[in-house]
N, CA, C and O atoms as a GROMACS GRO file, in nm:
protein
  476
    1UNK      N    1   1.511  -0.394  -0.036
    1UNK     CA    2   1.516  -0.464   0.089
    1UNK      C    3   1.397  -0.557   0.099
    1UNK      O    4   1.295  -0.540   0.032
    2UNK      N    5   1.410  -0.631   0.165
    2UNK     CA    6   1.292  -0.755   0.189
    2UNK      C    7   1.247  -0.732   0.342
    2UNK      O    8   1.332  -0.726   0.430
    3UNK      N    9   1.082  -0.716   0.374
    3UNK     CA   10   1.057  -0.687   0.448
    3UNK      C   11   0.938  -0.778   0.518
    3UNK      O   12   0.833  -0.771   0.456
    4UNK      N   13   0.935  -0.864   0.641
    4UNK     CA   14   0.810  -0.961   0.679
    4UNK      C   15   0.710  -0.855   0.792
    4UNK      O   16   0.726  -0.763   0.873
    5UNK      N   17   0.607  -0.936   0.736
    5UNK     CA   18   0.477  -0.905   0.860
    5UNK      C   19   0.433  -0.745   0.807
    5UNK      O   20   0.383  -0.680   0.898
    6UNK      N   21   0.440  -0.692   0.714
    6UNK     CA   22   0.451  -0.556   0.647
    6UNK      C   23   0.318  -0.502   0.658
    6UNK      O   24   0.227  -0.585   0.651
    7UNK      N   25   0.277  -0.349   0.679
    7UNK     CA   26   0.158  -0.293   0.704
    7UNK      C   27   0.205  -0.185   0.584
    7UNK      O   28   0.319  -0.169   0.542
    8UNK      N   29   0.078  -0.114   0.541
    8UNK     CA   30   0.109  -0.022   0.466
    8UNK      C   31   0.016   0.073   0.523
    8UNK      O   32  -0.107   0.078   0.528
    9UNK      N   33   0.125   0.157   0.569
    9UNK     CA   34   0.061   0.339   0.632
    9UNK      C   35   0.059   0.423   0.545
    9UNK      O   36   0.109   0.376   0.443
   10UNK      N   37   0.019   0.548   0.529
   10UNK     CA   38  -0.025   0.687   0.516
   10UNK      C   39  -0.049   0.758   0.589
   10UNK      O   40  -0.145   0.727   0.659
   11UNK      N   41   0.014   0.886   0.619
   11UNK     CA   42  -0.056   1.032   0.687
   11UNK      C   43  -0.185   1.083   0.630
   11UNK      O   44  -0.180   1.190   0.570
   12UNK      N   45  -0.266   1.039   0.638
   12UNK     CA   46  -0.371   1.126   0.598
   12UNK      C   47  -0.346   1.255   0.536
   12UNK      O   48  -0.328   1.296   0.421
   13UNK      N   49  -0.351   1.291   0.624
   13UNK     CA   50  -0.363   1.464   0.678
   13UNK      C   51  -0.240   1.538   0.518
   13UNK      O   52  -0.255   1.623   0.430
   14UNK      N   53  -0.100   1.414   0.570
   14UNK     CA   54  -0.004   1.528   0.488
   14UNK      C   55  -0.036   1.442   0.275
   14UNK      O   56   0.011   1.473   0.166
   15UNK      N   57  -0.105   1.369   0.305
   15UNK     CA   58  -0.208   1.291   0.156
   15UNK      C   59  -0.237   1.395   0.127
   15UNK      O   60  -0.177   1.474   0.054
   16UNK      N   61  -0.382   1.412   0.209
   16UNK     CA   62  -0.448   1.559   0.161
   16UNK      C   63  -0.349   1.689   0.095
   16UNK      O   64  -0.340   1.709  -0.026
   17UNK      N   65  -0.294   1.756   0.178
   17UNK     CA   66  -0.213   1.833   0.162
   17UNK      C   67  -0.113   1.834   0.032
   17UNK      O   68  -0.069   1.932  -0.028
   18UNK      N   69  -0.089   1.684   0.004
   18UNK     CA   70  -0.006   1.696  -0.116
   18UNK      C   71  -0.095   1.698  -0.219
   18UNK      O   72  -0.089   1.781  -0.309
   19UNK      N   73  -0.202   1.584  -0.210
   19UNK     CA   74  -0.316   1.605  -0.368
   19UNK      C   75  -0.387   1.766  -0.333
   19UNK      O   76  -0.481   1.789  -0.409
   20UNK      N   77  -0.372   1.828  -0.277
   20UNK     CA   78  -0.444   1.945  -0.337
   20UNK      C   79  -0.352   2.089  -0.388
   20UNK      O   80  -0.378   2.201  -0.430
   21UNK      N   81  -0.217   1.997  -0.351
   21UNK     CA   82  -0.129   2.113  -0.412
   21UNK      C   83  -0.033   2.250  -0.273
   21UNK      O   84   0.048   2.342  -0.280
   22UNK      N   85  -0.115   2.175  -0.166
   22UNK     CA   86  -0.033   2.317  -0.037
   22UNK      C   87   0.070   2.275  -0.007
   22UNK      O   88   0.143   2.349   0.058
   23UNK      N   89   0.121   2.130  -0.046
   23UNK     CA   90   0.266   2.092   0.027
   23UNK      C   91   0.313   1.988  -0.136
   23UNK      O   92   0.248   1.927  -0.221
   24UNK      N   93   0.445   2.014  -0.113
   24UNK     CA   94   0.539   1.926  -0.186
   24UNK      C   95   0.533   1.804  -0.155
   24UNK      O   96   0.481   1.781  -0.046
   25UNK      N   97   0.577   1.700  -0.226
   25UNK     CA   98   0.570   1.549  -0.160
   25UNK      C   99   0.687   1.508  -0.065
   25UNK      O  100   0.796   1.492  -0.118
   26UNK      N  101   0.679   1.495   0.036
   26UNK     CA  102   0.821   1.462   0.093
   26UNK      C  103   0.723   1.272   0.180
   26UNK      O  104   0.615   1.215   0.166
   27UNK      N  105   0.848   1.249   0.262
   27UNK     CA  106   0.786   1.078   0.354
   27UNK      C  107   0.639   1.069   0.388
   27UNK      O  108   0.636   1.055   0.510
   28UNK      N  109   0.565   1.069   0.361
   28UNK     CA  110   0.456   1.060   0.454
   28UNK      C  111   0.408   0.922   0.413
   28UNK      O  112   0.318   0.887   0.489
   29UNK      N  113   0.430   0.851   0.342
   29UNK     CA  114   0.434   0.680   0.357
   29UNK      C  115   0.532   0.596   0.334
   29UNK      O  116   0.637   0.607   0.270
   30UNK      N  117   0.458   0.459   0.430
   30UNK     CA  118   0.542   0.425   0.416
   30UNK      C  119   0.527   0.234   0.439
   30UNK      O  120   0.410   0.203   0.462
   31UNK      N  121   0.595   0.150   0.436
   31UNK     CA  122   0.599  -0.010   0.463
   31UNK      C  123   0.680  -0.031   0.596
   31UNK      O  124   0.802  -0.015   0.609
   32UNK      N  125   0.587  -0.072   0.696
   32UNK     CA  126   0.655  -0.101   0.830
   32UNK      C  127   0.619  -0.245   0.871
   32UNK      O  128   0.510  -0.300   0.888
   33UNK      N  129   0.768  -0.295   0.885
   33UNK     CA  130   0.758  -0.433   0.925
   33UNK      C  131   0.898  -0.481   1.004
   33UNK      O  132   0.985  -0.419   1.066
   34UNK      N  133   0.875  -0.633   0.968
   34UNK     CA  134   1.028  -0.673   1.010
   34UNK      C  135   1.140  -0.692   0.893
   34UNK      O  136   1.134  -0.769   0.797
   35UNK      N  137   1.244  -0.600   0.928
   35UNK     CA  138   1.368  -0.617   0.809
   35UNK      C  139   1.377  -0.724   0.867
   35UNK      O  140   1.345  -0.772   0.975
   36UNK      N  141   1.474  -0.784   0.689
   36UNK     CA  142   1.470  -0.914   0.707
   36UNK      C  143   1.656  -0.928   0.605
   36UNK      O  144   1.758  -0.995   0.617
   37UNK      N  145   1.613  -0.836   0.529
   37UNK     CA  146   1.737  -0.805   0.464
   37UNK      C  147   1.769  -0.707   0.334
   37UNK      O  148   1.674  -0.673   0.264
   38UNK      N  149   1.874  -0.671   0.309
   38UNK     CA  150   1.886  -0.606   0.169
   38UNK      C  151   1.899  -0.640   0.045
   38UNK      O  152   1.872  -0.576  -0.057
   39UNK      N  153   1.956  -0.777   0.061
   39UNK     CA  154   1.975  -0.843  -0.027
   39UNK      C  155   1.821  -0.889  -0.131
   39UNK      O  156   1.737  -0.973  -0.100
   40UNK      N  157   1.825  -0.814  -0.242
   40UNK     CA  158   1.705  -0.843  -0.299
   40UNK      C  159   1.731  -0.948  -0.403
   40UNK      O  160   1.826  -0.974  -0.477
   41UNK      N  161   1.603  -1.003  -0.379
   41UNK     CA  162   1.591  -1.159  -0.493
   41UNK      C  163   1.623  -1.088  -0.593
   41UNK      O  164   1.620  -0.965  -0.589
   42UNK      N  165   1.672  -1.181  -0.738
   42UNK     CA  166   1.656  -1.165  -0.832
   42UNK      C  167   1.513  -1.154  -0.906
   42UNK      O  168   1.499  -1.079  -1.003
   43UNK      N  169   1.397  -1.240  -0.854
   43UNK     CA  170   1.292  -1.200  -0.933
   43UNK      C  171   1.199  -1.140  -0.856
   43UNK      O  172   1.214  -1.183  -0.742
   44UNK      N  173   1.120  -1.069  -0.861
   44UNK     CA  174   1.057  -0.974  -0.851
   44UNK      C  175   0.918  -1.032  -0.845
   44UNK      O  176   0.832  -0.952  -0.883
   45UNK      N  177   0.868  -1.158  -0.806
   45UNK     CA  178   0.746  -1.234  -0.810
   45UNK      C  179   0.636  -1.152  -0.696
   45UNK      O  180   0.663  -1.127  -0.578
   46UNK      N  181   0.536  -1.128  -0.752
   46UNK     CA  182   0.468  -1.080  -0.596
   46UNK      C  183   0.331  -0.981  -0.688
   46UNK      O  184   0.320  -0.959  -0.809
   47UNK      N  185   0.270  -0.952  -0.609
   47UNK     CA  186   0.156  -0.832  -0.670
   47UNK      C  187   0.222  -0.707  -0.647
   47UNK      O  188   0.276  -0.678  -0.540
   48UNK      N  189   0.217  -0.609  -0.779
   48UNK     CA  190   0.279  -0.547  -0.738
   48UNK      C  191   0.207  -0.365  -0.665
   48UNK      O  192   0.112  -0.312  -0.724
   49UNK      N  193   0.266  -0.303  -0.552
   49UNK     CA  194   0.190  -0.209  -0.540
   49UNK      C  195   0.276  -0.088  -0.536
   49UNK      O  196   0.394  -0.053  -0.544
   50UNK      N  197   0.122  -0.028  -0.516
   50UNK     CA  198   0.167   0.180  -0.578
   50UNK      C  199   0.066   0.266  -0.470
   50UNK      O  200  -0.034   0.251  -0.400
   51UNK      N  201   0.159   0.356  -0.507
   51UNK     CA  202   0.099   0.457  -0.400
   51UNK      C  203   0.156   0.602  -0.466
   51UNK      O  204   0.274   0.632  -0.456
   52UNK      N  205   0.064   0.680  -0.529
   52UNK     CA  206   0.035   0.833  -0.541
   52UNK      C  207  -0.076   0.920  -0.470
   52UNK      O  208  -0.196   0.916  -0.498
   53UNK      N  209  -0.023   0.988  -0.385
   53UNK     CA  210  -0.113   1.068  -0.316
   53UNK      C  211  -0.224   1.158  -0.411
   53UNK      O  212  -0.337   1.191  -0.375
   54UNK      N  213  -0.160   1.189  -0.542
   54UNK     CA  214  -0.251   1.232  -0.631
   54UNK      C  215  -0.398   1.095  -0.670
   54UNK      O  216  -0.519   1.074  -0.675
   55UNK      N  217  -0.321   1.064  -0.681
   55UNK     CA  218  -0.444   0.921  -0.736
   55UNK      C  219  -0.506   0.884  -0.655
   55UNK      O  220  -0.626   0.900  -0.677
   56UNK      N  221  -0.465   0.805  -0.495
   56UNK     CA  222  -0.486   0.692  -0.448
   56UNK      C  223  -0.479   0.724  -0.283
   56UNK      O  224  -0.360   0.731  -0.254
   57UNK      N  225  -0.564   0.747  -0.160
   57UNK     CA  226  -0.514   0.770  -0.053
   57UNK      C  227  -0.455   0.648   0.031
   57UNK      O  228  -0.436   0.664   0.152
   58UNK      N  229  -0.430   0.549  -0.020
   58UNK     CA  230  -0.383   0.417   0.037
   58UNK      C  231  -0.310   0.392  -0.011
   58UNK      O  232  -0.277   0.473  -0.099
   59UNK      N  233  -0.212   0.248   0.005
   59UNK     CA  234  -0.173   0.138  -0.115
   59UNK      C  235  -0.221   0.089  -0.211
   59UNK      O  236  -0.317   0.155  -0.250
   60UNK      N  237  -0.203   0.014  -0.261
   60UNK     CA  238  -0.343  -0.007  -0.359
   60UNK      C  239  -0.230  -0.130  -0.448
   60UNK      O  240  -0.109  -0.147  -0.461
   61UNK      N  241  -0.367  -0.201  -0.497
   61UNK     CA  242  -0.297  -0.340  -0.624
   61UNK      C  243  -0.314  -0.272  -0.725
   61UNK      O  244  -0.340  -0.154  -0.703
   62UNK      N  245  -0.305  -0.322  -0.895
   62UNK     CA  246  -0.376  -0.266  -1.011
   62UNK      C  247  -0.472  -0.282  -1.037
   62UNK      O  248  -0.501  -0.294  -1.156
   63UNK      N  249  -0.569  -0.291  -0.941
   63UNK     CA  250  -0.721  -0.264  -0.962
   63UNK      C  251  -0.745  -0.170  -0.857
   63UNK      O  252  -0.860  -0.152  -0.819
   64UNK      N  253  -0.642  -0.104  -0.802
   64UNK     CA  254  -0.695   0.032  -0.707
   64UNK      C  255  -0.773  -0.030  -0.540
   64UNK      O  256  -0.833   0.033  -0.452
   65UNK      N  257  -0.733  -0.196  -0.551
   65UNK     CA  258  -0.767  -0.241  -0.414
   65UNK      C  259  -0.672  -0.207  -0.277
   65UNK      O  260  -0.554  -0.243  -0.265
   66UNK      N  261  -0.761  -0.117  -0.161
   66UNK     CA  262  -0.690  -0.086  -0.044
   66UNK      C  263  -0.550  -0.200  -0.003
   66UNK      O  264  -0.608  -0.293   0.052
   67UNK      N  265  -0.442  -0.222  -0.005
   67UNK     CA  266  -0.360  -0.338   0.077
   67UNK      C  267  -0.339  -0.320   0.223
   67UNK      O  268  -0.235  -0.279   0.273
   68UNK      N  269  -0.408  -0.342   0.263
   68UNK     CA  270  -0.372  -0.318   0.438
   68UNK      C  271  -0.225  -0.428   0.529
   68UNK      O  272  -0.169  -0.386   0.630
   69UNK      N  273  -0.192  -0.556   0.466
   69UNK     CA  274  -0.084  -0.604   0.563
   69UNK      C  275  -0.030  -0.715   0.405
   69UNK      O  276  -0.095  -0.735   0.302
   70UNK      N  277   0.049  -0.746   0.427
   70UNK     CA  278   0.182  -0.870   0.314
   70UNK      C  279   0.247  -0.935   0.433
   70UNK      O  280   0.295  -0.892   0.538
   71UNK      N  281   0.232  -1.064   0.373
   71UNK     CA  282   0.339  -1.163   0.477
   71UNK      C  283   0.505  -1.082   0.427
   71UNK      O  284   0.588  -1.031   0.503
   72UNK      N  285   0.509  -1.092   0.324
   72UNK     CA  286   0.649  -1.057   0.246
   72UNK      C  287   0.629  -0.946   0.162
   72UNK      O  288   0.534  -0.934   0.084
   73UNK      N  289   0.741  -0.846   0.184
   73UNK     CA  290   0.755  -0.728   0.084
   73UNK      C  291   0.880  -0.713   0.053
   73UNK      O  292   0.970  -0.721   0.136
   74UNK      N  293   0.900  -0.684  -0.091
   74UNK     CA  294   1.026  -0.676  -0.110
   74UNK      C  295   0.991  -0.525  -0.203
   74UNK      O  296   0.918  -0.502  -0.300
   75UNK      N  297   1.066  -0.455  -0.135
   75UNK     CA  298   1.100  -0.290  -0.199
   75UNK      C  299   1.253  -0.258  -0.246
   75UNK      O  300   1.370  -0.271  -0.208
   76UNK      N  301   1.181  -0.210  -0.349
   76UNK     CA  302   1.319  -0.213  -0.483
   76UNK      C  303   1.294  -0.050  -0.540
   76UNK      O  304   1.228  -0.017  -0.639
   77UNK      N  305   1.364   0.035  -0.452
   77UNK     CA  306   1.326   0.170  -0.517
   77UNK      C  307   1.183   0.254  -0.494
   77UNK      O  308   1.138   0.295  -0.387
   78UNK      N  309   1.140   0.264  -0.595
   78UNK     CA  310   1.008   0.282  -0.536
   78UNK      C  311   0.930   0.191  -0.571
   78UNK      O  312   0.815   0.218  -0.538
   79UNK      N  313   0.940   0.090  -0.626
   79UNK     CA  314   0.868  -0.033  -0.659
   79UNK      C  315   0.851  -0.131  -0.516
   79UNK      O  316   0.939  -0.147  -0.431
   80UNK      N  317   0.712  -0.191  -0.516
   80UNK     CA  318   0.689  -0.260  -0.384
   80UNK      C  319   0.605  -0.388  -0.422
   80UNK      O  320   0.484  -0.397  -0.441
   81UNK      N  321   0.704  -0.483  -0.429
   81UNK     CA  322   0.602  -0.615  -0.450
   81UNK      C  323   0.570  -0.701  -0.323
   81UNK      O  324   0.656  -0.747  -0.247
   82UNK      N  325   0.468  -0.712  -0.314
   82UNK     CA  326   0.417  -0.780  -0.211
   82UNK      C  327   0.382  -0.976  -0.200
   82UNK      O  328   0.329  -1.009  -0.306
   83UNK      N  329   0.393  -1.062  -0.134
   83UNK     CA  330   0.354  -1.178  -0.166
   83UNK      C  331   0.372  -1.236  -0.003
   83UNK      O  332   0.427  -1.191   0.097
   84UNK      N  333   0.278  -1.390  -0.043
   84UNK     CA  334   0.250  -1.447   0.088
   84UNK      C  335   0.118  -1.404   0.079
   84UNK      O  336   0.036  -1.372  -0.007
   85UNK      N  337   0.127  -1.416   0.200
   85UNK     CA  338  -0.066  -1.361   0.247
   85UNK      C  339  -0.074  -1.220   0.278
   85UNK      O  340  -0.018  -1.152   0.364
   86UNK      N  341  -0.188  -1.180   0.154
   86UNK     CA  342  -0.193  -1.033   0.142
   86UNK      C  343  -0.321  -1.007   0.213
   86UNK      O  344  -0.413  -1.084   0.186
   87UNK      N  345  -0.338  -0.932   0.283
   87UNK     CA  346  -0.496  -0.872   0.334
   87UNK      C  347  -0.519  -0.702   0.279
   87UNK      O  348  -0.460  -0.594   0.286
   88UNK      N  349  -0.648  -0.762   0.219
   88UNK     CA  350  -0.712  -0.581   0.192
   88UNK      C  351  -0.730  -0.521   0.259
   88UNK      O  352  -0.719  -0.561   0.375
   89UNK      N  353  -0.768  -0.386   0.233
   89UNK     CA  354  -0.866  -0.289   0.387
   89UNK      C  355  -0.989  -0.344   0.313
   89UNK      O  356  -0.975  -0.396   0.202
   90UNK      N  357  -1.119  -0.334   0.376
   90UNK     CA  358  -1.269  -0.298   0.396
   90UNK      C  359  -1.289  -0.133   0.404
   90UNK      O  360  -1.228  -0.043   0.461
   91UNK      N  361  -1.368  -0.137   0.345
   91UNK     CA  362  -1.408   0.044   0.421
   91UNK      C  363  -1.424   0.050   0.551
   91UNK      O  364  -1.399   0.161   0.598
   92UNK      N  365  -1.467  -0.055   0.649
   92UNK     CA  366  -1.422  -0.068   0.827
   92UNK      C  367  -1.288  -0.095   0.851
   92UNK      O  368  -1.261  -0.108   0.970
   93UNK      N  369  -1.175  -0.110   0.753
   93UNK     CA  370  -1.057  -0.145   0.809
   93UNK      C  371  -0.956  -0.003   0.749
   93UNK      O  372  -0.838   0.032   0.763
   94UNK      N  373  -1.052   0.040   0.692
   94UNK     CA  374  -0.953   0.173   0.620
   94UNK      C  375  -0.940   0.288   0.710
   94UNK      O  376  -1.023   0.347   0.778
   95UNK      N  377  -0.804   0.305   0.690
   95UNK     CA  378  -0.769   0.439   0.782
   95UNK      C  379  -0.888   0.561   0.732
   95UNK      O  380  -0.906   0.554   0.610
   96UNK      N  381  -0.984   0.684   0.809
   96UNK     CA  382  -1.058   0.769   0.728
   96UNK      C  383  -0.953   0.884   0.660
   96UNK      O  384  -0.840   0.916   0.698
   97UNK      N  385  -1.019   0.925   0.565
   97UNK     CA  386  -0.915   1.036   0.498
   97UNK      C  387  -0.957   1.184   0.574
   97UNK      O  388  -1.051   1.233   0.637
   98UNK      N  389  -0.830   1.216   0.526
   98UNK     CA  390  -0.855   1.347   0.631
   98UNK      C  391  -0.915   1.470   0.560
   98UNK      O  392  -0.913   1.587   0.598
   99UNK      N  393  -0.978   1.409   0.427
   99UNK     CA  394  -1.069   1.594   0.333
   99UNK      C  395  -1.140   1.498   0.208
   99UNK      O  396  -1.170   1.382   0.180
  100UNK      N  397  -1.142   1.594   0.173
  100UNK     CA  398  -1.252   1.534   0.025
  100UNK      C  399  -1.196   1.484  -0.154
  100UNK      O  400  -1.251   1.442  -0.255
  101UNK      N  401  -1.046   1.524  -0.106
  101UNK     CA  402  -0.974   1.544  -0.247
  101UNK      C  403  -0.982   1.371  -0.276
  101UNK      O  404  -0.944   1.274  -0.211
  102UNK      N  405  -1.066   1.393  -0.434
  102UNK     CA  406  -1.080   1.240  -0.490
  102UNK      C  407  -0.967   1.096  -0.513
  102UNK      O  408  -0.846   1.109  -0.528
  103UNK      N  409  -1.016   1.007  -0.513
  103UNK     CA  410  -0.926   0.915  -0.496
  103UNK      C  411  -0.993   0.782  -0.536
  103UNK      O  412  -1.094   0.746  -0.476
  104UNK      N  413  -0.926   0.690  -0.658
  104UNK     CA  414  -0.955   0.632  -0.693
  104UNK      C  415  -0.943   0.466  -0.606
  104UNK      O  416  -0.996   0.364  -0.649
  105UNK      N  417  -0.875   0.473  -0.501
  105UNK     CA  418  -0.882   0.342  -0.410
  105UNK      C  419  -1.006   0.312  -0.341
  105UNK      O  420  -1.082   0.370  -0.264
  106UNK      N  421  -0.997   0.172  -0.411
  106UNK     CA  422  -1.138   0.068  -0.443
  106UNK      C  423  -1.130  -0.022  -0.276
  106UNK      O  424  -1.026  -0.026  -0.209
  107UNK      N  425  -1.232  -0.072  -0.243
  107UNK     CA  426  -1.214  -0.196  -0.140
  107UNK      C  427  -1.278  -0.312  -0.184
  107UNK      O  428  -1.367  -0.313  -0.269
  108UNK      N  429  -1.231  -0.411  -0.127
  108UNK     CA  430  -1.308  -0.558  -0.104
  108UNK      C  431  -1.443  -0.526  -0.002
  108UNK      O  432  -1.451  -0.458   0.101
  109UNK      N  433  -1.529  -0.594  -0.063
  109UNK     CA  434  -1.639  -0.640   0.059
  109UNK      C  435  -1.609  -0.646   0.193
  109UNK      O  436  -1.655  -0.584   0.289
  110UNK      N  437  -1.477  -0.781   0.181
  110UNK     CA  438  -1.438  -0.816   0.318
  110UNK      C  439  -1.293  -0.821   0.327
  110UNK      O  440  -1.233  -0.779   0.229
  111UNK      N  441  -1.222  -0.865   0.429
  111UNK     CA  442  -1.123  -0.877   0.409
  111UNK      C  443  -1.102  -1.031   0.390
  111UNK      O  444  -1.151  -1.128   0.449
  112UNK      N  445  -0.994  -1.020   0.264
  112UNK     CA  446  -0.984  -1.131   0.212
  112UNK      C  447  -0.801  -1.149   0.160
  112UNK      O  448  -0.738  -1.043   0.163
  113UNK      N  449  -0.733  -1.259   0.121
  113UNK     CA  450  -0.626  -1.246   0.140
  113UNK      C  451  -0.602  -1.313  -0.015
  113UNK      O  452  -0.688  -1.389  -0.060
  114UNK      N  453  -0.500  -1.286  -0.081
  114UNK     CA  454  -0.451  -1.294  -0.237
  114UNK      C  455  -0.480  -1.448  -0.265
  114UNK      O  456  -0.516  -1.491  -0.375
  115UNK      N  457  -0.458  -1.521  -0.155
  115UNK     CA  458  -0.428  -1.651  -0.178
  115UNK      C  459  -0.595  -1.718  -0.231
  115UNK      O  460  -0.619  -1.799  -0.321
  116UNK      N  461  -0.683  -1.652  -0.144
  116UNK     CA  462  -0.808  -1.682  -0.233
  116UNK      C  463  -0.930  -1.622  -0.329
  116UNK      O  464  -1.050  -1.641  -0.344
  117UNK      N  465  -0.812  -1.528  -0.391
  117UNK     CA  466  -0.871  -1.408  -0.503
  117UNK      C  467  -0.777  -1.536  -0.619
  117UNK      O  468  -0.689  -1.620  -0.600
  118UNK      N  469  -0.851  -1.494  -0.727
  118UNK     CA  470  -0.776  -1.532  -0.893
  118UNK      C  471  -0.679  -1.473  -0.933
  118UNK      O  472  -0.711  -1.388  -1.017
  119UNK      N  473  -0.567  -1.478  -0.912
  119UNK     CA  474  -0.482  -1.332  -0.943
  119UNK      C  475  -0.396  -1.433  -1.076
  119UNK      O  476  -0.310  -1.381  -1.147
   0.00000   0.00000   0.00000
């Protein structure tokens, strides 16, 4: 599905719970925006992002950078490519985690948007 104005959430709380092993993985994230449609492009252009509660307590690019909002998301399964104007978290814009279990999601300095990173 193709999705505008897109935020990327997490439960904390049920994060924790899954990286340390007391709960199974079930919804606890997720991409909330405006549907826009189902019909997915044929190409797949965009940065693409991931999210394992084992790894990562956020969204994250392939450098493990927080994604906090996408003009455009298009989700294909569990695959989530993002494009348009992307904004990071900051460590002031990041949701706090709810325990100590490690996690490799990195931040920007500031918040800054794809269009003026080198990608």
């Amino acid at each position: 599905m193709v999705v505008k104005n897109a935020y990327f959430n997490v439960s904390q709380s049920a994060r924790e719970a899954i990286a340390e092993g007391r709960q199974h993985k079930f919804a606890m994230a997720s991409v909330d925006g405006e549907f826009v449609s189902t019909d997915v492009p044929q190409d797949f252009e965009g940065v693409q992002l991931r999210f394992n509660p084992k790894e990562q307590h956020l969204f994250v690019d392939e450098n493990n950078n927080a994604v906090h909002y996408a003009r455009e998301v298009i989700v294909f399964g569990n695959r989530v490519y993002a494009r348009g104007g992307i904004v990071y978290h900051t460590p002031t814009t990041a949701p706090q985690r709810a325990g100590d279990y490690p996690t490799k999601t990195t931040f920007k300095a500031e918040a800054i948007s794809a269009k003026k990173m080198k990608m």
